[in-house]
N, CA, C and O atoms as CSV, one atom per row, in Angstrom:
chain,resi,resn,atom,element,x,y,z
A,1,UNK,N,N,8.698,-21.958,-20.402
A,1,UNK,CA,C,7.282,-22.118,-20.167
A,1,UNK,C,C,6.991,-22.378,-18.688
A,1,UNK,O,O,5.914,-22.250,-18.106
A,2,UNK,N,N,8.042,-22.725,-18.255
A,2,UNK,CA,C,7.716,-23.518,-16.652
A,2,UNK,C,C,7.853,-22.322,-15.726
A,2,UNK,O,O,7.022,-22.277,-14.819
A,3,UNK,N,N,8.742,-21.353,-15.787
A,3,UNK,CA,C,8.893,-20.006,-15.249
A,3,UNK,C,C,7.601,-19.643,-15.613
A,3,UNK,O,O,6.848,-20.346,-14.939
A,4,UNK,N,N,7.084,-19.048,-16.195
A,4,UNK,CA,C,5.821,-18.480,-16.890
A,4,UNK,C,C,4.555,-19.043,-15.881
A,4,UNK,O,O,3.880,-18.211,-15.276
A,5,UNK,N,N,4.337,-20.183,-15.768
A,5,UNK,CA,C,3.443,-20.940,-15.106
A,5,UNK,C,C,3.847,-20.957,-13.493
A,5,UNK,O,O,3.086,-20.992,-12.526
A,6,UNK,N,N,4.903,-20.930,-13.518
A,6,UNK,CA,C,5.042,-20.419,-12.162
A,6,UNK,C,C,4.454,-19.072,-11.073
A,6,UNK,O,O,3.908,-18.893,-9.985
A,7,UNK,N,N,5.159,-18.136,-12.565
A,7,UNK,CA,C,4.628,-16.651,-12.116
A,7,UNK,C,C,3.063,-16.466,-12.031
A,7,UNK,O,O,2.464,-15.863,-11.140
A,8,UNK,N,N,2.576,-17.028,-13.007
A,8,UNK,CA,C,1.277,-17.204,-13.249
A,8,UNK,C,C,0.454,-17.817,-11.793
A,8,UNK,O,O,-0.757,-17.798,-11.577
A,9,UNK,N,N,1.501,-18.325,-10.947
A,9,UNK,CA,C,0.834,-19.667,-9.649
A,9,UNK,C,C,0.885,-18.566,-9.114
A,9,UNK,O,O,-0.195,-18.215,-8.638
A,10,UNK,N,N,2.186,-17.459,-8.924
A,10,UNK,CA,C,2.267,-17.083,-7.891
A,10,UNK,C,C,1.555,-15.981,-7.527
A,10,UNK,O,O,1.177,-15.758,-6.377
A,11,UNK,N,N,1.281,-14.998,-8.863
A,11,UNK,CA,C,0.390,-14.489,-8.948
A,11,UNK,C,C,-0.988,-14.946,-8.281
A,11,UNK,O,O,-1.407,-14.495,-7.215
A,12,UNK,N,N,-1.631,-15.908,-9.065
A,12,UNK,CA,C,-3.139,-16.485,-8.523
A,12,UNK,C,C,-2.757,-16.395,-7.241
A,12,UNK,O,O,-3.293,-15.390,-6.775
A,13,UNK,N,N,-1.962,-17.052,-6.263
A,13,UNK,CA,C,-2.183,-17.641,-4.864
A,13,UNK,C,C,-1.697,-16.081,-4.527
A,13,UNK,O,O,-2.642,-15.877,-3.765
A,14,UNK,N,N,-1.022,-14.917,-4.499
A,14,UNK,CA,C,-1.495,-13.509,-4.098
A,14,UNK,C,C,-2.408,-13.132,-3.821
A,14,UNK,O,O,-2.899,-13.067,-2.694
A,15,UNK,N,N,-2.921,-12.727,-5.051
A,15,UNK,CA,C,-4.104,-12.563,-5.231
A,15,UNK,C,C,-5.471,-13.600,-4.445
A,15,UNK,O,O,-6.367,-12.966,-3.888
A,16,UNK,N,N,-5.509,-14.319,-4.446
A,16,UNK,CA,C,-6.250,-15.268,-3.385
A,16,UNK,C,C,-5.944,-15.214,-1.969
A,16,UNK,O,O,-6.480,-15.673,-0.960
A,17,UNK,N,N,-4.955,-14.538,-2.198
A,17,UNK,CA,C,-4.569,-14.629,-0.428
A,17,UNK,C,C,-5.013,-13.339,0.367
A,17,UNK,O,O,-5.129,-13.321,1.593
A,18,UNK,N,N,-5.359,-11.757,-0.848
A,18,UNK,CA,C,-5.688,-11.071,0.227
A,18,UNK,C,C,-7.201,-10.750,-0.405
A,18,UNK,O,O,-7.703,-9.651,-0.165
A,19,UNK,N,N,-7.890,-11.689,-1.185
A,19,UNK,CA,C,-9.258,-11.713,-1.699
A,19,UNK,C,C,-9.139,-10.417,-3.126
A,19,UNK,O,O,-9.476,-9.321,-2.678
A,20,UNK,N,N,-8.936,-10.377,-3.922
A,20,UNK,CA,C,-8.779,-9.176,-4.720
A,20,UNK,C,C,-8.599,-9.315,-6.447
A,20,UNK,O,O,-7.398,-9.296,-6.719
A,21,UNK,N,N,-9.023,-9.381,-7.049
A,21,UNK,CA,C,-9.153,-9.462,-8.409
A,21,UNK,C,C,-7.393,-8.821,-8.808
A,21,UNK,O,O,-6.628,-8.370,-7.955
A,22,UNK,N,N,-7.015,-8.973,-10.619
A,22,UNK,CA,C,-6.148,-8.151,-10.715
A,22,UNK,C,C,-6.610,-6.870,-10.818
A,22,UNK,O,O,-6.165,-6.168,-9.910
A,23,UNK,N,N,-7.258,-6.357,-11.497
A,23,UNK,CA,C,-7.578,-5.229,-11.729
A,23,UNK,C,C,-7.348,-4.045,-10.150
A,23,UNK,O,O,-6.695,-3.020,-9.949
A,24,UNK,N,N,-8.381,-4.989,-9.227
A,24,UNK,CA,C,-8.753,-3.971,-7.703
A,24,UNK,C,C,-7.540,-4.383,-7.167
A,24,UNK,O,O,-7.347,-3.595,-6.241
A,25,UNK,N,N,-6.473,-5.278,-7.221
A,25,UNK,CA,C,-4.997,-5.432,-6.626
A,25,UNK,C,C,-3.863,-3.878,-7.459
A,25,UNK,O,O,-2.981,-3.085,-7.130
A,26,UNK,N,N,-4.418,-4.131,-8.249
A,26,UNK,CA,C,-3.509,-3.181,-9.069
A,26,UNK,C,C,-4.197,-1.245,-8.615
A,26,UNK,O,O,-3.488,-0.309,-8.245
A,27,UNK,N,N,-5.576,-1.231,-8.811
A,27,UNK,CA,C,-6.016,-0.260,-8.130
A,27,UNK,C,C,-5.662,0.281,-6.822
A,27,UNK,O,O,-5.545,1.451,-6.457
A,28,UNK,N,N,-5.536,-0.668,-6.281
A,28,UNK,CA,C,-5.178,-0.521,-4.634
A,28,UNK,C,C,-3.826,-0.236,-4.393
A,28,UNK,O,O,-3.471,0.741,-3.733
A,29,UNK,N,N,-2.914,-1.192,-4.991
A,29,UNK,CA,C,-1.058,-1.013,-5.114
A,29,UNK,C,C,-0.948,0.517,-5.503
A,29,UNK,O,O,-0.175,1.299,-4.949
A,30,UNK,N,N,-1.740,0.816,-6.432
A,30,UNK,CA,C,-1.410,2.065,-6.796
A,30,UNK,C,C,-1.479,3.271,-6.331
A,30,UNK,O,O,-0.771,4.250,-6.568
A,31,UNK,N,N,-2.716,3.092,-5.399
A,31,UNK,CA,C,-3.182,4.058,-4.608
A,31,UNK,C,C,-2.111,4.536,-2.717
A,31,UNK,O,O,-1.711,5.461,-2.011
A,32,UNK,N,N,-2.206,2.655,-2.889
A,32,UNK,CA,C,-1.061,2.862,-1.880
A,32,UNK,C,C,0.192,3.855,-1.980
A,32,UNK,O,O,0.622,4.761,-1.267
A,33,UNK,N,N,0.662,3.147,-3.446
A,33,UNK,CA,C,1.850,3.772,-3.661
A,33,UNK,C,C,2.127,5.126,-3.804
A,33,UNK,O,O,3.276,5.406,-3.464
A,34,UNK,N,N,1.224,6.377,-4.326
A,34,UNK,CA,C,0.689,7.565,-4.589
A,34,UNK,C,C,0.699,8.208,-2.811
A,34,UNK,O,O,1.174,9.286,-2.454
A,35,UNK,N,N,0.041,7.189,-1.944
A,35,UNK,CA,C,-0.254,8.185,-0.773
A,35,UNK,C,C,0.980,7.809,0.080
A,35,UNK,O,O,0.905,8.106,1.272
A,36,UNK,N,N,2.308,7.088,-0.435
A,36,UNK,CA,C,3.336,6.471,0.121
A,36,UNK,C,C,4.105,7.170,-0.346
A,36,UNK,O,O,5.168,7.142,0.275
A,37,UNK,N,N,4.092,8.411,-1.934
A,37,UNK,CA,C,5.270,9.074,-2.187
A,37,UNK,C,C,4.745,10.563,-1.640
A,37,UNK,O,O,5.465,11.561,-1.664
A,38,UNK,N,N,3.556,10.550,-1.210
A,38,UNK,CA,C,3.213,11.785,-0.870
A,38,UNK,C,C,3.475,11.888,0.881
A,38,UNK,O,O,3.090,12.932,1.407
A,39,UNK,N,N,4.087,10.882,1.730
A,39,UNK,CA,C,3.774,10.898,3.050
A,39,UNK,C,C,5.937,11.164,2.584
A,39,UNK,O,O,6.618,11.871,3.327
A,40,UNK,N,N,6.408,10.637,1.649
A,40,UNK,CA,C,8.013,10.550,1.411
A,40,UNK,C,C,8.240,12.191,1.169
A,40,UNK,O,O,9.006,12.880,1.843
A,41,UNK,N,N,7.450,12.648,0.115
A,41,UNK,CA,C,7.673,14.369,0.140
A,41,UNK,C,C,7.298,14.679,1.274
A,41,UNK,O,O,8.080,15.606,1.485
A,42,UNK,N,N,6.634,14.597,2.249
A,42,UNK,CA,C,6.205,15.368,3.895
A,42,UNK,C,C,7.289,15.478,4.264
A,42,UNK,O,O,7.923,16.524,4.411
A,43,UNK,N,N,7.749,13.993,4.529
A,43,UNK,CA,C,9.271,13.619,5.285
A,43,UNK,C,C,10.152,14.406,5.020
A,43,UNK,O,O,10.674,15.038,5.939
A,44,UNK,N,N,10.653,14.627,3.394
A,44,UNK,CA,C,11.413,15.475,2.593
A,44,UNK,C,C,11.409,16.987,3.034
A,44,UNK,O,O,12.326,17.505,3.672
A,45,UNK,N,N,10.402,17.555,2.668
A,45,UNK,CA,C,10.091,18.785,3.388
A,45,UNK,C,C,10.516,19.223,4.608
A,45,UNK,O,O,11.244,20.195,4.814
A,46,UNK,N,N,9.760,18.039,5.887
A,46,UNK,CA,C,9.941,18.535,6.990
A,46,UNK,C,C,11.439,17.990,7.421
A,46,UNK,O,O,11.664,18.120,8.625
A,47,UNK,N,N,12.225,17.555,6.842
A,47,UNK,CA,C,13.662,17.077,6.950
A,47,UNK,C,C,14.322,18.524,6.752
A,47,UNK,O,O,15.440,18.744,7.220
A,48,UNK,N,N,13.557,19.582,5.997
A,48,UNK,CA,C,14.191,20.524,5.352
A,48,UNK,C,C,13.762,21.979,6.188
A,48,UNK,O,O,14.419,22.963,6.526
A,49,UNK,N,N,12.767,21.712,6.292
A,49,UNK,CA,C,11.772,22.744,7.418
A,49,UNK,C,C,10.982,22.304,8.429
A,49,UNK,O,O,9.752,22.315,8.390
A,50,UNK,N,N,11.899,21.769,9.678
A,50,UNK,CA,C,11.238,21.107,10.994
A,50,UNK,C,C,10.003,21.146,11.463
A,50,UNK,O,O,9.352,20.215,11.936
A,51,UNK,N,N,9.715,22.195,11.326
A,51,UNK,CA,C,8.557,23.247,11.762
A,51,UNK,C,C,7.228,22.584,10.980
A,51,UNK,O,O,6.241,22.750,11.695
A,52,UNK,N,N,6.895,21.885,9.733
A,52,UNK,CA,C,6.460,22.004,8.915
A,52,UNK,C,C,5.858,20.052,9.140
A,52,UNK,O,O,6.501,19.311,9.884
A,53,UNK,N,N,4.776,19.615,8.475
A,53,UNK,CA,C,4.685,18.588,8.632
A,53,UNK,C,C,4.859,17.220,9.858
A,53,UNK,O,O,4.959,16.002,9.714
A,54,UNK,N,N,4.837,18.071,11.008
A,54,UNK,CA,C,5.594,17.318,12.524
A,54,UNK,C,C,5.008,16.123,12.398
A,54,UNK,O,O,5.364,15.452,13.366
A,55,UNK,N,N,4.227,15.455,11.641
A,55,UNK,CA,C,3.387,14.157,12.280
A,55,UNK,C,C,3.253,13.627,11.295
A,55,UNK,O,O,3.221,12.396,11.306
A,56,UNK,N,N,3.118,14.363,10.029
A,56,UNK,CA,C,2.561,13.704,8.877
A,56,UNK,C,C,3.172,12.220,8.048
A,56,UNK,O,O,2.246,11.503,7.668
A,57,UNK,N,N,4.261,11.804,7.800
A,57,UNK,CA,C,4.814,10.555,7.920
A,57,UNK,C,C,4.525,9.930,8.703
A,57,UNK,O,O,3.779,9.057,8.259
A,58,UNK,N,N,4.730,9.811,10.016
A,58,UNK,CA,C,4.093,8.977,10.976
A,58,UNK,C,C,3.034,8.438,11.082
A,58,UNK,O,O,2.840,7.256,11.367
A,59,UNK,N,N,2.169,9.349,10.838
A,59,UNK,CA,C,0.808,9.178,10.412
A,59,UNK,C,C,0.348,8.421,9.443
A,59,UNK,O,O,-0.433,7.477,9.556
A,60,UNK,N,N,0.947,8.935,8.267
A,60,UNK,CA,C,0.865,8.113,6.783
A,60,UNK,C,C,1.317,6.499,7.194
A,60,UNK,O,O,0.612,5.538,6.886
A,61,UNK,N,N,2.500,6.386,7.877
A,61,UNK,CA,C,2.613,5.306,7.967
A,61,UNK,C,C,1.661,4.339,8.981
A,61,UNK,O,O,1.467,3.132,8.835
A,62,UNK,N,N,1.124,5.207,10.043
A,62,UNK,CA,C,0.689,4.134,9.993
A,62,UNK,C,C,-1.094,3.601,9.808
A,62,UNK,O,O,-1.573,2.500,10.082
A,63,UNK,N,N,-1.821,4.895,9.224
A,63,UNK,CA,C,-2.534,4.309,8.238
A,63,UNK,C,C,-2.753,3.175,6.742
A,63,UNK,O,O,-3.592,2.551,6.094
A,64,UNK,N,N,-1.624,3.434,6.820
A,64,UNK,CA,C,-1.021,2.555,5.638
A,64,UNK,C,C,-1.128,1.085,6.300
A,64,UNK,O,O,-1.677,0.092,5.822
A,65,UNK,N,N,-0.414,1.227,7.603
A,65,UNK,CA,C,-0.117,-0.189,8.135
A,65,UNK,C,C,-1.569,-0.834,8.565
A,65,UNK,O,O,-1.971,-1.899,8.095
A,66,UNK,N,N,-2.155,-0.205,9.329
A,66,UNK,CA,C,-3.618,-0.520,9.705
A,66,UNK,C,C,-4.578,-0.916,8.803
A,66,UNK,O,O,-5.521,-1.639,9.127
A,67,UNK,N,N,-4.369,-0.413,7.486
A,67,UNK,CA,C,-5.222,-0.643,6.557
A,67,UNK,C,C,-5.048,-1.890,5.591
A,67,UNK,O,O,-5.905,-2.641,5.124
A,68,UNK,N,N,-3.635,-1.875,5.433
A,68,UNK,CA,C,-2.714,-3.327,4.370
A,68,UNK,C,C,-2.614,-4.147,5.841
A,68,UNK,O,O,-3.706,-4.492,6.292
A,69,UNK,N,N,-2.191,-4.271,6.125
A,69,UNK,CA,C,-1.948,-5.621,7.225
A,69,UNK,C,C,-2.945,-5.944,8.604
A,69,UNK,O,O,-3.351,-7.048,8.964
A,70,UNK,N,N,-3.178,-4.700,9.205
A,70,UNK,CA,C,-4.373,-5.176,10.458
A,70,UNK,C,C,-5.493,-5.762,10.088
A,70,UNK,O,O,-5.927,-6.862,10.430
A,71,UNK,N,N,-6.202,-4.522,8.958
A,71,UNK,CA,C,-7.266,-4.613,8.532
A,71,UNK,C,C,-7.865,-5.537,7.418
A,71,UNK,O,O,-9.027,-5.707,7.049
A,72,UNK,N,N,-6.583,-6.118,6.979
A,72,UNK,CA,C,-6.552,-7.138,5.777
A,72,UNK,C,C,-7.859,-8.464,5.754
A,72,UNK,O,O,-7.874,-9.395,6.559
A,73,UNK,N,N,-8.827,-8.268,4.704
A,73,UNK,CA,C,-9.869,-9.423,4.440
A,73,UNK,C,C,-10.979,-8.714,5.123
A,73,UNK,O,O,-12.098,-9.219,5.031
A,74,UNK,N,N,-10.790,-7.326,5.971
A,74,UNK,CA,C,-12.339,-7.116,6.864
A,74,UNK,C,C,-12.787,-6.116,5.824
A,74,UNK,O,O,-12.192,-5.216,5.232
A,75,UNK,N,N,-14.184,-6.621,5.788
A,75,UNK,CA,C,-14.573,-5.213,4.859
A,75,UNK,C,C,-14.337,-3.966,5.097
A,75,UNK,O,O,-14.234,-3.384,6.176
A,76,UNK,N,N,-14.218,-3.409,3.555
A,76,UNK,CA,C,-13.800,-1.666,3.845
A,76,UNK,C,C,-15.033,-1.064,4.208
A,76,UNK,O,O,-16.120,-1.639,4.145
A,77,UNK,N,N,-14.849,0.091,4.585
A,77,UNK,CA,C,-15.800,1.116,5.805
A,77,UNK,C,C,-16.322,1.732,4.029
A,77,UNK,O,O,-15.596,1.714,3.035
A,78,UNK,N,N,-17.461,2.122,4.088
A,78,UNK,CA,C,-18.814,2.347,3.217
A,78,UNK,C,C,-18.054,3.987,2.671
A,78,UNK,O,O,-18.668,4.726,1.902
């Protein structure tokens, strides 16, 4: 039970920490994760055909980063 209530803490104080319900935490993880296997196939590709994708990982990453960590708590753009 004490594990349980734990996870349960650690959860809440997550979630409180980057302002986000479960539901819109889980929306968001997911979305991340989707445009994080799609920047991994670019990589894949252009690992395979140089020519092809020159920027696109880079990129992905670091929209990703700007958006989860810089931009973290400022409202999102309309």
């Amino acid at each position: 039970m004490q594990a349980l209530k734990n996870l349960r803490n650690r959860l809440n104080d997550h979630l409180q920490a980057v302002g986000e319900t479960y539901l819109q935490h889980l929306v968001k993880a997911t979305a991340f994760a989707a445009r994080m296997m799609a920047g991994a196939l670019a990589c894949l590709i252009h690992g395979l055909l140089p020519f092809l994708f020159t920027h696109t990982g880079s990129d992905c990453v670091r929209r990703l980063h700007d958006e989860m960590v810089e931009n973290r708590g400022q409202p999102s753009d309309p």
